[in-house]
N, C-alpha and C positions, 0 to 999 in steps of 0.2 A: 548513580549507576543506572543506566538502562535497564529495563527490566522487560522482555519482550513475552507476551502469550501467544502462544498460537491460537490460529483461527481456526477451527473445520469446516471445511466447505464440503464435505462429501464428491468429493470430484480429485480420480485421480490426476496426481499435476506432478512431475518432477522436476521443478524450480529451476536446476542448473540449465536444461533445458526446455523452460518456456522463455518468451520473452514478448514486452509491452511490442505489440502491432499498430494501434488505434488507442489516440486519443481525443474526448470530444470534451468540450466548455457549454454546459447550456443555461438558462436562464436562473434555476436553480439547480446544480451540478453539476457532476462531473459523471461520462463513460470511459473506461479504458477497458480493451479487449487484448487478450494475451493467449499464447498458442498454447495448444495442448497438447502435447508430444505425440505421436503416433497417432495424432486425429487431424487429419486433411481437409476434415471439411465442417470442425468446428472449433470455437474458440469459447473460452471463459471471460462471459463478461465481469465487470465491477462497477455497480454505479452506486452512486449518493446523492441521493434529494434534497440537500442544501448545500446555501455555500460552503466554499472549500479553501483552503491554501495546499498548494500542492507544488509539491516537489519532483521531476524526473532527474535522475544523475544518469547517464549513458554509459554503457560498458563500466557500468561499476555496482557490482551487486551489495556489494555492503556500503553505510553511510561512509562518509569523508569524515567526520566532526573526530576530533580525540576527544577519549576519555579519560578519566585518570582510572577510573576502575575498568573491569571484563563486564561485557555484555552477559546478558542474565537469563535463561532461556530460550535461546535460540537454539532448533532444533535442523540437520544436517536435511536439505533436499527441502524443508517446510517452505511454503508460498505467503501464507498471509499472515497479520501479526495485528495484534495492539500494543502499543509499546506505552509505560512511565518513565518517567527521569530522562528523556534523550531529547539533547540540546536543540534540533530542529525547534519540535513544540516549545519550548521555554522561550527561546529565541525570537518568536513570532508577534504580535502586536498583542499588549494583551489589552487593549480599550476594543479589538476587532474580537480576540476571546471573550471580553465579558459579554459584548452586543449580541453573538453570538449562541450564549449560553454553554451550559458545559461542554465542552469540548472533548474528542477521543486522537490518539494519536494513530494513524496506522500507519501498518509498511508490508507493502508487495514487492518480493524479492526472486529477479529469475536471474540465470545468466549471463546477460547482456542488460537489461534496467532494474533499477530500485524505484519504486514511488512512493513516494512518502503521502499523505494527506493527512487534513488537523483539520476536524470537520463535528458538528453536531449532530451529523446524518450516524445510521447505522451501513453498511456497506452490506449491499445483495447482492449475489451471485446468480450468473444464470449462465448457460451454456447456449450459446446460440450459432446460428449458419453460420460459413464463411461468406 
């Protein structure tokens, strides 16, 4: 069973309405910037300083995968998450998990995208320009 946490980011976000804007690949990670509802002229970033496996689903806020049980913690309008037990993460290489080191699963949920990431990084927040 998936088991999801919320994350606090101290940053009001109403999830149904943000959605992923920017995404970047860099030499060790990943940036992805997402709207902040009633804020025009900034966005919330998310990055990670190591490698990553990442996932975008479009126009799909929740994963695809079934389960045979109910998702576990998910809370109504929450943005960011670390998730146990959900098939992505399991699914993934695990000789790239072991090289890696232990590994975290997350999921960023708006709207319009989900991202998933399975990363050894911790994920920072920061609110920056448009």
């Amino acid at each position: 069973m998936p088991r999801y946490s919320p994350i606090k980011i101290d940053v009001p976000l109403q999830a149904s309405r943000s959605d992923l804007v920017s995404f970047e690949w860099s030499t060790n990670g990943i940036t992805a910037d997402f709207i902040l509802p009633d804020d025009d002229t900034h966005l919330l970033r998310v990055s990670f300083d190591k490698q990553c496996i990442v996932r975008i689903l479009d126009e799909m806020p929740l994963s695809t995968e079934q389960n045979d049980t109910p998702n576990e913690g998910l809370v109504s309008e929450h943005f960011a998450y670390w998730l146990e037990g959900a098939a992505f993460a399991r699914l993934q290489s695990s000789a790239w998990k072991d090289v890696s080191g232990p590994v975290t699963h997350y999921q960023f949920v708006t709207g319009w995208a989900c991202m998933d990431v399975l990363t050894a990084a911790t994920p920072a927040f920061a609110v920056v320009r448009r």
